[in-house]
C-alpha positions in Angstrom: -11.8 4.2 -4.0 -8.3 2.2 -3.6 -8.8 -1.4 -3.0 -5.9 -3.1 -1.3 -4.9 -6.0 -0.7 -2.7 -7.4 1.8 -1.8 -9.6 4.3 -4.2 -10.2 7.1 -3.1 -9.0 11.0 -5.0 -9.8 14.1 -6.4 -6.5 14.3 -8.5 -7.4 10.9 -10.0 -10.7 13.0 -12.9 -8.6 14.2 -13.8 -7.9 10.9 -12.8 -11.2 9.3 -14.9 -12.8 12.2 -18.0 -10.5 11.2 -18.1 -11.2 7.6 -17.8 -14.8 8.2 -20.4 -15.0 10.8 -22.7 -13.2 8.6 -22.2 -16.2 6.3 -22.9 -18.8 8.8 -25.8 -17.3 9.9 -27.6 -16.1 6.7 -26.6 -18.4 3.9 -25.5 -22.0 2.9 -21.8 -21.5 1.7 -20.5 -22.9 4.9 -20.1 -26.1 6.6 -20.8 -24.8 10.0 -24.1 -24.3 12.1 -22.6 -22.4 14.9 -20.4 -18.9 14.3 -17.2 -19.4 15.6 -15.9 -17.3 18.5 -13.2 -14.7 17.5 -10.8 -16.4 19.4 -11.3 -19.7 17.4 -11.2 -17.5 14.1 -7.6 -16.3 15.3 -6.3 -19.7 15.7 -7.5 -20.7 12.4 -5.5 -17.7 10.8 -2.6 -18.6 12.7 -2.9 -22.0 11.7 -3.0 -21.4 8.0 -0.2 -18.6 8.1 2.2 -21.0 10.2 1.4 -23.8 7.4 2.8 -21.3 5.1 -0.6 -20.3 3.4 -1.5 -17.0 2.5 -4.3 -15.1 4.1 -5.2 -11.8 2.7 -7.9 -9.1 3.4 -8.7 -6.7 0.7 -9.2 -3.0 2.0 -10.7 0.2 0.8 -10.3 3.3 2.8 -9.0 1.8 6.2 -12.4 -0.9 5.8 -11.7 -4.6 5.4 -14.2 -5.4 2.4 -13.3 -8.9 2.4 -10.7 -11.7 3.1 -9.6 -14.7 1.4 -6.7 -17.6 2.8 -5.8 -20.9 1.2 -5.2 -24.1 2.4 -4.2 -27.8 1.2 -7.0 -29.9 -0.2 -8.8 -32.2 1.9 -9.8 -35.5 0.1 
């Protein structure tokens, strides 16, 4: 099995959105309560790409595995 990666598109958001839900939901490495709508997920990646970070997915035969973006530190 390939595993690419590559720039995220919005056709990746649903599932960007589902692995990150499943993090909100069942574990501790977020800062939310609440999942975020797919709608609000969007805007956050278009948010980070038009600050000129990078968000990537990484994909293995056609699935996004997983995805990954940066963004400036918050003090």
């Amino acid at each position: 099995m390939d595993l690419i990666i590559r720039d995220a598109c919005l056709a990746d958001l649903p599932a960007i959105s589902a692995i990150y839900a499943a993090e909100v939901r069942d574990h501790v490495n977020t800062y939310e309560y609440d999942v975020p709508s797919q709608e609000e997920m969007q805007g956050r990646m278009q948010a980070t790409v038009a600050a000129g970070y990078p968000y990537l997915v990484a994909v293995a035969a056609g699935e996004v595995l997983g995805y990954a973006y940066a963004s400036s530190y918050r003090a």
